[in-house]
PATI-345688 format. One record per residue (C-alpha): x, y, z; residue number from 1. Coordinates in steps of 0.25 Angstrom, whole numbers, plus 5000, padded with zeros to 4 digits. Example, Ala and Ser with C-alpha at 12.3 -4.5 7.8 and 13.67 -1.06 7.14 Angstrom:
<nodes>
px 5049; py 4982; pz 5031; migu 1
px 5055; py 4996; pz 5029; migu 2
</nodes>
This chain:
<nodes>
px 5004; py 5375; pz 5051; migu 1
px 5015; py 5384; pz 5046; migu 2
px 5027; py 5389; pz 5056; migu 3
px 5032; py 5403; pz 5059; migu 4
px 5043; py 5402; pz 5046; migu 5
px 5033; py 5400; pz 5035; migu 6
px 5032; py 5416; pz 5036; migu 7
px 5047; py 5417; pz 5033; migu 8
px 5058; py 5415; pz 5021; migu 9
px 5067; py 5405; pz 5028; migu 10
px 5080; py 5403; pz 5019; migu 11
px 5084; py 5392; pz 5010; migu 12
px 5096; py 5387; pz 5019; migu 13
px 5088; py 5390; pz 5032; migu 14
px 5075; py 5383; pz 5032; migu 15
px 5066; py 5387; pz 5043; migu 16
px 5052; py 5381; pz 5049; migu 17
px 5044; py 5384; pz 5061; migu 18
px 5042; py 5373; pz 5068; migu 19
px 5030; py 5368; pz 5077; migu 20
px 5030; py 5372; pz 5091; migu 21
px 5037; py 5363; pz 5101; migu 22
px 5044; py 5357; pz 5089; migu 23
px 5052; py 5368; pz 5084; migu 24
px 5054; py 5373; pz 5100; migu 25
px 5061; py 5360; pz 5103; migu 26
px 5076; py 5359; pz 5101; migu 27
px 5079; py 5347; pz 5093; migu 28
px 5090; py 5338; pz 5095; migu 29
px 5095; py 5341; pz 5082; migu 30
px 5095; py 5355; pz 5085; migu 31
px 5100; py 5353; pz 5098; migu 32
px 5114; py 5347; pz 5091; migu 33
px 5117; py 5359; pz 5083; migu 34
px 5109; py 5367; pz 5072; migu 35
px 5105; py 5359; pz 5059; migu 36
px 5109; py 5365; pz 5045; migu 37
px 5099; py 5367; pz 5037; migu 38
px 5097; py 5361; pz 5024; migu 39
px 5107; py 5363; pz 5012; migu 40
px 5100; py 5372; pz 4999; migu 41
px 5095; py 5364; pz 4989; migu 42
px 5086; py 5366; pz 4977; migu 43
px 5073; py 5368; pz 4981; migu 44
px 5063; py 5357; pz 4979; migu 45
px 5074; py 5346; pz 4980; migu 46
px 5071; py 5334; pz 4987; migu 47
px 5081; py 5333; pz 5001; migu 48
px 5079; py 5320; pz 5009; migu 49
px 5081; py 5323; pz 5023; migu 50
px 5088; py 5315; pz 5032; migu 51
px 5091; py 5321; pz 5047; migu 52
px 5103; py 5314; pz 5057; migu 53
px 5099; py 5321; pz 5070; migu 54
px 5111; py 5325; pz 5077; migu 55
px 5112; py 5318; pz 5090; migu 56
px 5111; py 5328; pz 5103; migu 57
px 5115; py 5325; pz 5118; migu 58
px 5104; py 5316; pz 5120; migu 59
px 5110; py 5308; pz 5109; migu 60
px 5121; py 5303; pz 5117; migu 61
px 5113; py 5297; pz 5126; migu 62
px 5119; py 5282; pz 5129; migu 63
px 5107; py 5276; pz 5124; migu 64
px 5107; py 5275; pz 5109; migu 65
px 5097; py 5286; pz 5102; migu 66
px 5090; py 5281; pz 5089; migu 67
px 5090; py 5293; pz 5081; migu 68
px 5079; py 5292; pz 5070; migu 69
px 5083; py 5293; pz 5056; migu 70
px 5079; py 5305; pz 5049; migu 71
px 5064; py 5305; pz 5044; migu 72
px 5058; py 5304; pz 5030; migu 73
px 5050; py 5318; pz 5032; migu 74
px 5042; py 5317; pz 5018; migu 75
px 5035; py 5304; pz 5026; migu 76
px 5029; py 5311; pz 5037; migu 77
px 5027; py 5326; pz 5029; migu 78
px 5029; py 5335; pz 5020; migu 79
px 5032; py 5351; pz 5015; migu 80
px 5021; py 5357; pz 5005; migu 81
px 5029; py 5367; pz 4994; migu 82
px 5024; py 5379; pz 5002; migu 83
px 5032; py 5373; pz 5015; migu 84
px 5021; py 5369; pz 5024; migu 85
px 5026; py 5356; pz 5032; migu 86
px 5016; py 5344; pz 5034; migu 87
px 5018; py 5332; pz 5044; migu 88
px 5011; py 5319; pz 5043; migu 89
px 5007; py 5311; pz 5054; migu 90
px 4995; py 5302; pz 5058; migu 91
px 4985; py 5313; pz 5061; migu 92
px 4988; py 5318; pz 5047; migu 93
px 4998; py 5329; pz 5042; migu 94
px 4999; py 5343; pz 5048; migu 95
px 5008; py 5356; pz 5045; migu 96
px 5018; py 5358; pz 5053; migu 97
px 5025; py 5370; pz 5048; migu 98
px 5031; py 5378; pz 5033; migu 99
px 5044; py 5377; pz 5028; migu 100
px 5048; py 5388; pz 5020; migu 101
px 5064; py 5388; pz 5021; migu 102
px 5064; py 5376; pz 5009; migu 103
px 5058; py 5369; pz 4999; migu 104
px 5047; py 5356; pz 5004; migu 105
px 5060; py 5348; pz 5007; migu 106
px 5067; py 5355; pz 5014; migu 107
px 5056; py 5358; pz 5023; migu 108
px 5053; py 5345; pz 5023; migu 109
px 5065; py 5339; pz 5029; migu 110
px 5066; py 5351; pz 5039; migu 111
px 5052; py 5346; pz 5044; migu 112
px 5060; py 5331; pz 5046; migu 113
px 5071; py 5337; pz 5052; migu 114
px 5064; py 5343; pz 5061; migu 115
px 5057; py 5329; pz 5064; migu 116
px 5071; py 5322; pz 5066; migu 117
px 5073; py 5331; pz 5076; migu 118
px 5060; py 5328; pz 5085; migu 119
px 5063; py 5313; pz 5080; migu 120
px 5077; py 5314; pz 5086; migu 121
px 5072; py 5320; pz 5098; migu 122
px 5061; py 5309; pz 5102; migu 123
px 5074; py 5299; pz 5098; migu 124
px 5081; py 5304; pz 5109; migu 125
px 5069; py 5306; pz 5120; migu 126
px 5068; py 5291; pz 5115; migu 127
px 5083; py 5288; pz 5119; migu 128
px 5082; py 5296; pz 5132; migu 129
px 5069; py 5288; pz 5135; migu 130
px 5078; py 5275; pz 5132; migu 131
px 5090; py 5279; pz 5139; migu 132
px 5081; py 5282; pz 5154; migu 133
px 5085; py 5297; pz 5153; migu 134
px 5075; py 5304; pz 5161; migu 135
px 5060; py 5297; pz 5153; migu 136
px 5053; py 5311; pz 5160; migu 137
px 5062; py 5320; pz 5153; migu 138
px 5061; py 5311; pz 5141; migu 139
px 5046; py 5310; pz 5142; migu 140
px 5043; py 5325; pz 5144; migu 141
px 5051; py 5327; pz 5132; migu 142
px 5044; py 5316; pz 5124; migu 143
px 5032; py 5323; pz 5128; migu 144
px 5034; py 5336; pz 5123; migu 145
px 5041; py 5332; pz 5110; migu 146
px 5027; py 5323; pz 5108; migu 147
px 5020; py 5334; pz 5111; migu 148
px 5025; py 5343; pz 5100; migu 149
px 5025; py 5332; pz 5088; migu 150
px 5012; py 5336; pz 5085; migu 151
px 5015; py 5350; pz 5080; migu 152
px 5031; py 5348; pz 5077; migu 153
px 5036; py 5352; pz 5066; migu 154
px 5041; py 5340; pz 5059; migu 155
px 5038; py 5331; pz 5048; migu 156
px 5041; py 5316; pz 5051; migu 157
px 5035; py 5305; pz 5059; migu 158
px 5029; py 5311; pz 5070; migu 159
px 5020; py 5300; pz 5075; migu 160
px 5032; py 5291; pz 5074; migu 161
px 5038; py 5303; pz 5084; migu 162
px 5025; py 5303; pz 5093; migu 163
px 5024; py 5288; pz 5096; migu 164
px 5039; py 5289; pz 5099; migu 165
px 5038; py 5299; pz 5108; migu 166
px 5026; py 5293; pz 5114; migu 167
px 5033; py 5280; pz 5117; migu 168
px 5043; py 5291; pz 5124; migu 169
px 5034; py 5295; pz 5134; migu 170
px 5026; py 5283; pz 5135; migu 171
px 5041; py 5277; pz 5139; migu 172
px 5045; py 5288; pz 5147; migu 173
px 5037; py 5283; pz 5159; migu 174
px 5040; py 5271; pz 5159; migu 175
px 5056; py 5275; pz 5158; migu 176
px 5054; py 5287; pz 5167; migu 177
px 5051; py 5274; pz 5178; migu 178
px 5061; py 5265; pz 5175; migu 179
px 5072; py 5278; pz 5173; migu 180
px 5065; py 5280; pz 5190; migu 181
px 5067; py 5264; pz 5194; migu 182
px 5081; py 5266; pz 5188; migu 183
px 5084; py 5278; pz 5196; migu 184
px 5078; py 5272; pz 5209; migu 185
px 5086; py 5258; pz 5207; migu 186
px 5098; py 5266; pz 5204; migu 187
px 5097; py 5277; pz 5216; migu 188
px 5092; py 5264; pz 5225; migu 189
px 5106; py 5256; pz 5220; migu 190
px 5114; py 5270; pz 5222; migu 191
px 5108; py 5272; pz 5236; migu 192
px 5112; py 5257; pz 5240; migu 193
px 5126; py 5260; pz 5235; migu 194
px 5125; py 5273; pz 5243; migu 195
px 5120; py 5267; pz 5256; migu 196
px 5131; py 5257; pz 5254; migu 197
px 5142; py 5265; pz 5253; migu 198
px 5138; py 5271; pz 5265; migu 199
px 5137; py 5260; pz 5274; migu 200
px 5150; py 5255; pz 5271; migu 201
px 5156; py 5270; pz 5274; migu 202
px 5149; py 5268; pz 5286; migu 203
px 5155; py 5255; pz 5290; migu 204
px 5169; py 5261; pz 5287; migu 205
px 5166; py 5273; pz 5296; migu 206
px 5163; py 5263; pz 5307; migu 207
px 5170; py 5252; pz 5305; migu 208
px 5183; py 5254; pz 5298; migu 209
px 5197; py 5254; pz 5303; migu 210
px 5204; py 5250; pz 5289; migu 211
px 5204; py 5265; pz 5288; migu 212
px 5210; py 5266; pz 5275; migu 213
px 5203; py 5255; pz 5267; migu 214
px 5190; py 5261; pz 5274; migu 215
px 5195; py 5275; pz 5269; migu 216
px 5198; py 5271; pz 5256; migu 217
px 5183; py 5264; pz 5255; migu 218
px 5177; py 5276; pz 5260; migu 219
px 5182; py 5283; pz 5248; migu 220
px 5178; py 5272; pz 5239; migu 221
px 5164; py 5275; pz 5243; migu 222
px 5166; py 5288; pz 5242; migu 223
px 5169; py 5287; pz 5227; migu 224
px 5158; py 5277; pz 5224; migu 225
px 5148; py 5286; pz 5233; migu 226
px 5150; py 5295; pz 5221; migu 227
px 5148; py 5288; pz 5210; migu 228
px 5133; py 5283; pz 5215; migu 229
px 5122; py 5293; pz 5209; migu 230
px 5107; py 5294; pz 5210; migu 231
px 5104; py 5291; pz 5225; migu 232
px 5094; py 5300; pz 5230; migu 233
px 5099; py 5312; pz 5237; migu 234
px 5095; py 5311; pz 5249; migu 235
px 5101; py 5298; pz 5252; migu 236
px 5111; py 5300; pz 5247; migu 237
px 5115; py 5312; pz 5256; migu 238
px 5111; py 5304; pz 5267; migu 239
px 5119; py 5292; pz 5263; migu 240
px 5131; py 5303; pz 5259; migu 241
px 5129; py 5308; pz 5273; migu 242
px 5131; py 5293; pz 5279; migu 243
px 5144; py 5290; pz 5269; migu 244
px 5150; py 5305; pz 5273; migu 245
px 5147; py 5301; pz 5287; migu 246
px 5153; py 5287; pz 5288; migu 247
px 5165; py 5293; pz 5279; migu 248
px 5167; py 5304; pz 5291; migu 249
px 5165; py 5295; pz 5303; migu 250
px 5176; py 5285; pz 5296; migu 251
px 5186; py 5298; pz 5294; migu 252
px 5184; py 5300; pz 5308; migu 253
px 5190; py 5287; pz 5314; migu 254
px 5198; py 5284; pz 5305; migu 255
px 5204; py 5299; pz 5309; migu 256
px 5201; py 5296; pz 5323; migu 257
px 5210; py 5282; pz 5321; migu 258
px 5220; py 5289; pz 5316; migu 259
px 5219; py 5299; pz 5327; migu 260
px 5220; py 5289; pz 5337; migu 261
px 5232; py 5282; pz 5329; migu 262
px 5241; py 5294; pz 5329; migu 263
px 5238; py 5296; pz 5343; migu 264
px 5243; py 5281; pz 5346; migu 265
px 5255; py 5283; pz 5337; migu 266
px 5259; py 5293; pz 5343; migu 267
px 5259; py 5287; pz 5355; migu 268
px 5265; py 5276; pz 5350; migu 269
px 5277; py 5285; pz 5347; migu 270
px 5279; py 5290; pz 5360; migu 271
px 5279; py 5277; pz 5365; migu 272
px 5288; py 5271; pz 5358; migu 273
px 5298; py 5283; pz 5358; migu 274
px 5299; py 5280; pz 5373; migu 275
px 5301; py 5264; pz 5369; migu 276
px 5314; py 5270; pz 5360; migu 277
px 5319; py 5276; pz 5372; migu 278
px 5319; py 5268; pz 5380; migu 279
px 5323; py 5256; pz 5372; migu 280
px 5335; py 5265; pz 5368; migu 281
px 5338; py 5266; pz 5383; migu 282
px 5339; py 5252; pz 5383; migu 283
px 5348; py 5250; pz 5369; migu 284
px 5361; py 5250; pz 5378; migu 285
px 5357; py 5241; pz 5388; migu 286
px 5366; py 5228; pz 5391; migu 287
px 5356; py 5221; pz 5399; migu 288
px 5351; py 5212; pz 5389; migu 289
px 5340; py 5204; pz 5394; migu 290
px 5334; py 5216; pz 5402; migu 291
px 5334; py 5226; pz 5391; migu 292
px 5332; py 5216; pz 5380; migu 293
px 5318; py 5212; pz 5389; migu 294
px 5314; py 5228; pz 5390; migu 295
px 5316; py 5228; pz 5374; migu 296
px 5306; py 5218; pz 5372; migu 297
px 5296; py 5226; pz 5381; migu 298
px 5301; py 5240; pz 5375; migu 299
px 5297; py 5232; pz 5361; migu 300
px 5285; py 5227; pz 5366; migu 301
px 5280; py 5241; pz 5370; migu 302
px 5283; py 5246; pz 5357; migu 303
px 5274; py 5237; pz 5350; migu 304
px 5262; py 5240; pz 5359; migu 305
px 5265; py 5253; pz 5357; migu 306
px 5260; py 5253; pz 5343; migu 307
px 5264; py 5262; pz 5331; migu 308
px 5269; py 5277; pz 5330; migu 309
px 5268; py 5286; pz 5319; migu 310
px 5275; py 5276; pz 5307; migu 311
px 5289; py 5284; pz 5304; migu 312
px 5290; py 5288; pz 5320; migu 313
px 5288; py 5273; pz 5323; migu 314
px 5298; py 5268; pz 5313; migu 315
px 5307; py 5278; pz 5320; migu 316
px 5303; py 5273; pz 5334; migu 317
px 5307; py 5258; pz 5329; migu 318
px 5320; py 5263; pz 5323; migu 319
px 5322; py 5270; pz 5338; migu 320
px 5318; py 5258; pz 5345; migu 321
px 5323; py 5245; pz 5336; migu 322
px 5338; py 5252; pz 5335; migu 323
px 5338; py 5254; pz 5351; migu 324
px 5332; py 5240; pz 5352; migu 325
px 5345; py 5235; pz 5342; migu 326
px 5357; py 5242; pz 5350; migu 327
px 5350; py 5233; pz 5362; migu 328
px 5350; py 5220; pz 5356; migu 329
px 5362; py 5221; pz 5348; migu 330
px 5369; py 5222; pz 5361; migu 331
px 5363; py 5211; pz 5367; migu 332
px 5365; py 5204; pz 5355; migu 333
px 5381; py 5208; pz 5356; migu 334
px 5383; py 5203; pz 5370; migu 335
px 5375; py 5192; pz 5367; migu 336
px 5385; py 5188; pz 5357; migu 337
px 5397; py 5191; pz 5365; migu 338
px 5389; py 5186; pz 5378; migu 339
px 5386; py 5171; pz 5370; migu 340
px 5403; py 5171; pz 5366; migu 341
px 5405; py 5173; pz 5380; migu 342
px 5397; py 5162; pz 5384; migu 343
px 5401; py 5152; pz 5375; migu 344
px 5415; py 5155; pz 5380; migu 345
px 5409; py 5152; pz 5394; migu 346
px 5404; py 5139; pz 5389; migu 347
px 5416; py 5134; pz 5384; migu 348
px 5424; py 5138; pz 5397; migu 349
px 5415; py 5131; pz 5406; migu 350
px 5417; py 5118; pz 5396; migu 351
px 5431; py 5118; pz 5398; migu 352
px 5426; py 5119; pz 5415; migu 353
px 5419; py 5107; pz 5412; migu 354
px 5429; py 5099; pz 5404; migu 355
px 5438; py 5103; pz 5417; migu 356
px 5431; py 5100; pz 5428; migu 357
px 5420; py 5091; pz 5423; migu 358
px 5431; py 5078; pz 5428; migu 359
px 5430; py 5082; pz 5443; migu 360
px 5430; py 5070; pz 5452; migu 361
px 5425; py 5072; pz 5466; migu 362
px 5426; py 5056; pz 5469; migu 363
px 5441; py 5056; pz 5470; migu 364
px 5443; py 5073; pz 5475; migu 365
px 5429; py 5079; pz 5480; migu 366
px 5436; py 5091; pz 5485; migu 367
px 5444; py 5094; pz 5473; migu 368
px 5430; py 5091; pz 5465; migu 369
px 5421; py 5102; pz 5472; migu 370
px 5434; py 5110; pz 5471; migu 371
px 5434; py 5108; pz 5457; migu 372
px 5420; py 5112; pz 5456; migu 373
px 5421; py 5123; pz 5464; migu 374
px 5432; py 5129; pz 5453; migu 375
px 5423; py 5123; pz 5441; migu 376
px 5410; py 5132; pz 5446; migu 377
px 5417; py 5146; pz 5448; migu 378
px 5424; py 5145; pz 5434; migu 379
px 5411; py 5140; pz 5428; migu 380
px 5403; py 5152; pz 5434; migu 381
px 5415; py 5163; pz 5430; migu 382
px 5414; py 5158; pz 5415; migu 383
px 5401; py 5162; pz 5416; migu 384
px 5387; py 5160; pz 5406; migu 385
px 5387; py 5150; pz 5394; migu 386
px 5378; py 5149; pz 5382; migu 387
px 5364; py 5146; pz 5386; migu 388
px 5364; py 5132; pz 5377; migu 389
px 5376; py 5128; pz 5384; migu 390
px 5372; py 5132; pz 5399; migu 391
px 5365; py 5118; pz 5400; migu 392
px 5376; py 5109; pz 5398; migu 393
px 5389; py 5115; pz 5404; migu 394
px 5380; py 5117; pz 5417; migu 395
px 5376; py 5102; pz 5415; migu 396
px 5391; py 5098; pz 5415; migu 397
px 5395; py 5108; pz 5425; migu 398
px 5383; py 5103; pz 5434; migu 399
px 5389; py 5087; pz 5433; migu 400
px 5402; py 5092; pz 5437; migu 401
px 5397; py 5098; pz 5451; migu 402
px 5386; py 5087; pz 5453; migu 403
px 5397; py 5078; pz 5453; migu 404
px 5405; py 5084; pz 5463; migu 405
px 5393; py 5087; pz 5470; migu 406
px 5389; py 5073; pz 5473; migu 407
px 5404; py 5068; pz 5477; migu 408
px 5401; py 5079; pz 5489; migu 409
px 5388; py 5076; pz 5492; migu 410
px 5392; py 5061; pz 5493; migu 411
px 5404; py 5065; pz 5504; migu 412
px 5397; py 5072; pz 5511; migu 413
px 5387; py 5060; pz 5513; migu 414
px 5397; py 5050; pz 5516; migu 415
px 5400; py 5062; pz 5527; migu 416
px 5388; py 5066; pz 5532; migu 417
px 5388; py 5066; pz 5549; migu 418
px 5375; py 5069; pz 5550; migu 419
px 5371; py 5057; pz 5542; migu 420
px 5379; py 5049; pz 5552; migu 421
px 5374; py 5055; pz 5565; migu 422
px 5359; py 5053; pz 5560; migu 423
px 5363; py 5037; pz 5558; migu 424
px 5370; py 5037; pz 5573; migu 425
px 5356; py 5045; pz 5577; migu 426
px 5348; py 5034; pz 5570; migu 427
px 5355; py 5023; pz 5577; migu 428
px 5352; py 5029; pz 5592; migu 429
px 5339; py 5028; pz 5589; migu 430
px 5340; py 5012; pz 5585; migu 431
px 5348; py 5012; pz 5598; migu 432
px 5336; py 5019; pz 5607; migu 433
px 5325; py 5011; pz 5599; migu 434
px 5331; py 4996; pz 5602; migu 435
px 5333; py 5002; pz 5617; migu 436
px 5318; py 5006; pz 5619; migu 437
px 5313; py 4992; pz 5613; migu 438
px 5322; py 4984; pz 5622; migu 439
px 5317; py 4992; pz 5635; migu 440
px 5302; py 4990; pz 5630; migu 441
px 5305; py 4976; pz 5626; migu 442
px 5309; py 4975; pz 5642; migu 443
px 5298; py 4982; pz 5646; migu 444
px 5290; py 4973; pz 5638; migu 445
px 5284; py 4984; pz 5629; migu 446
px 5286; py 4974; pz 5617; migu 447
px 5278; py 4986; pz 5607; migu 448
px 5286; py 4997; pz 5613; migu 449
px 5298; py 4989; pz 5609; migu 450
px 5294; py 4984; pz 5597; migu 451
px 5292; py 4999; pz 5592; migu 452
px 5306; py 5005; pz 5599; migu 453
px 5312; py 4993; pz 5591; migu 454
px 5303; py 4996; pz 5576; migu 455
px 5310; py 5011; pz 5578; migu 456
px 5324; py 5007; pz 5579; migu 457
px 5324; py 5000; pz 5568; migu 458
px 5318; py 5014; pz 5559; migu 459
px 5329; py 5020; pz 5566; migu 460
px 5340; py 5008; pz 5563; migu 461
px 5334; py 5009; pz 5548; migu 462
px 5339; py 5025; pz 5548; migu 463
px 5352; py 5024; pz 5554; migu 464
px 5355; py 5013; pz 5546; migu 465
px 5351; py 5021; pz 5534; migu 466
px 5359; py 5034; pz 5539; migu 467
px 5371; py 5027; pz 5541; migu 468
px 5371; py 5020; pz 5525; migu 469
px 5367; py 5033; pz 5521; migu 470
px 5382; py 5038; pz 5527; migu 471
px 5389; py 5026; pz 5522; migu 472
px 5384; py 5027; pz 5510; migu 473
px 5391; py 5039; pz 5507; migu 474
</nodes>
């Protein structure tokens, strides 16, 4: 079999051979990488040893390491006859697989090993995609076709060693082609999970959620990791998108509608408590202390029912209504201070009442003692209030003084007392009218009649007896 450039002169520095078909119609790797330079001239007949590094192409840089085969011994596996003719050996014998005519036999025969590096490298590759679980069908269709043109390539180097290895490809391919789809399916079932997940929680947030910025924030964490996750079929994943986008929606409107709601309050809350300012600085210049210090408490009350405004016009409305609160109760607090000096001089007037009239001695001069008296309460109530801690014990004193006086009256007016002694002379008729019904009974000879008449003058001698020590007593 000879090739198209046996008919033509090829050049010495330009070697040229008609390839096989499917061989020479497929890019190599090599070829891919940039052009090769021929061989450099040298005297014809001399021996060359060829040694080819294949130039690593994208494939190449696959993460999986690629095992390049070294560069083939071609004199092993064929050879170049003086008149250019290219034979390949295998184990079916050899066979022609083209004519070299740009070179002398060596030349030609490490062109023919080159061009089986290149188809080496290739399969190299298809073996590292097939390792690396990149797309076994691609790498099996390949495998397939490149087998398939072995037969007829035009190459000289091991070419069995080439087809068993490209055999092993495909018989792998099917078995990594179903791993590389259990792979998948795991990965899309353990991406759908996270998917369905994330949902559910943006679900509960929409629903459930009133930290509204930590649920916002969370919201647009999932949001970023939603994007990260990959290979979820797509229709699940746009129905699961559409439940995320949904949730995220329902969430924006209530936390919208919250805050609706809360400016509305707010602003109510402002009203309100500009009318609170008003009126408590209506009240700022009040002197009626407990009163007004009583409406304060209710005003301060209302004010913390009334909840919170807009945050700068409620510190405003503090400002307003503390500083009217302040003039208030820095007033009170003034007259308080005169007020308690004024008491304490009170206190120490109505001591020296005491000290004074605390001696009075009604036994001797009960007319001069209630007069005293008399004189000791009008001065005590025109001094007036006295420290609340010291009420209890000048009223004490001041209450002995007029107890004191009090019984001396009470004790003259018993001794006194005309109708104490009228009711003993009362007592006594009746004694006298009792003794008189018995002694006509006891005549008549009604013994019990006279025996009861004289049983109730004695109760009534018992009375006037007590009636009349009652008036002596005094």
């Amino acid at each position: 079999m000879s090739d198209n450039s046996g008919n033509e002169k090829a050049t010495q520095s330009e070697p040229t051979s008609t390839p096989q078909p499917g061989a020479a119609q497929r890019p190599s790797p090599a070829t891919a990488a940039g052009p090769r330079p021929g061989p450099a001239p040298r005297k014809p007949g001399a021996p060359k040893p060829h040694a080819v590094k294949p130039t690593p192409g994208p494939a190449a840089q696959h993460p999986h390491q690629m095992v390049v085969p070294s560069a083939s011994d071609p004199s092993q596996w064929g050879r170049v006859d003086e008149d250019g003719t290219a034979w390949v050996k295998t184990t079916e014998g050899e066979r022609v697989i083209g004519s070299w005519q740009a070179g002398d036999a060596a030349e030609g025969l490490a062109h023919f090993g080159r061009r089986f590096d290149d188809l080496a490298t290739e399969v190299a590759l298809l073996e590292a995609r097939l390792a690396a679980g990149t797309d076994a069908r691609k790498t099996k269709t390949a495998a397939t076709a490149l087998a398939e043109t072995l037969p007829e390539a035009a190459v000289i180097g091991d070419i069995d060693e080439l087809t068993q290895r490209l055999k092993a490809i495909i018989e792998h391919s099917d078995e990594a082609a179903a791993h590389a789809k259990e792979e998948k399916e795991r990965s899309r079932h353990e991406q759908t999970e996270r998917k369905e997940a994330l949902a559910a929680e943006a679900e509960h947030i929409a629903t459930e959620s009133t930290q509204w910025k930590v649920a916002g924030d969370r919201l647009r964490e999932i949001l970023d990791e939603w994007k990260t996750i990959r290979g979820v079929d797509r229709k699940v994943d746009d129905a699961l998108w559409r439940r995320f986008s949904k949730a995220r929606e329902a969430f924006n409107r209530r936390r919208g509608a919250h805050f609706a709601e809360l400016d509305r309050e707010r602003a109510s809350a402002k009203t309100h408590k500009e009318e609170l300012c008003v009126r408590a600085e209506e009240l700022a210049g009040s002197t009626d202390w407990a009163g007004t210090a009583a409406l304060f408490r209710d005003l301060l009350a209302d004010w913390k029912a009334a909840g919170r405004a807009p945050r700068e016009a409620d510190e405003q409305l503090w400002k307003r209504f503390k500083s009217a609160q302040d003039v208030f109760f820095a007033a009170r607090n003034s007259a308080a201070s005169e007020r308690d000096a004024e008491f304490e001089e009170n206190a120490t007037a109505k001591e020296e009442l005491l000290l004074h009239y605390e001696n009075l001695n009604p036994e001797t001069n009960l007319d001069a003692a209630r007069a005293a008296l008399r004189d000791l309460q009008e001065k005590w109530d025109a001094i007036g209030k006295v420290p609340r801690e010291r009420i209890h014990d000048l009223e004490a004193r001041l209450r002995a003084v007029e107890k004191r006086v009090r019984d001396a009256v009470d004790a003259q007016w018993r001794r006194s007392d005309p109708e104490a002694m009228a009711r003993a002379a009362q007592f006594r008729e009746r004694v006298a009218q009792f003794e008189e019904q018995a002694a006509k009974a006891q005549a008549a000879g009604k013994t019990r009649d006279a025996e009861k008449a004289l049983e109730q003058a004695k109760q009534w001698r018992e009375w006037a007896e007590a009636a009349e020590g009652a008036v002596s007593q005094r």
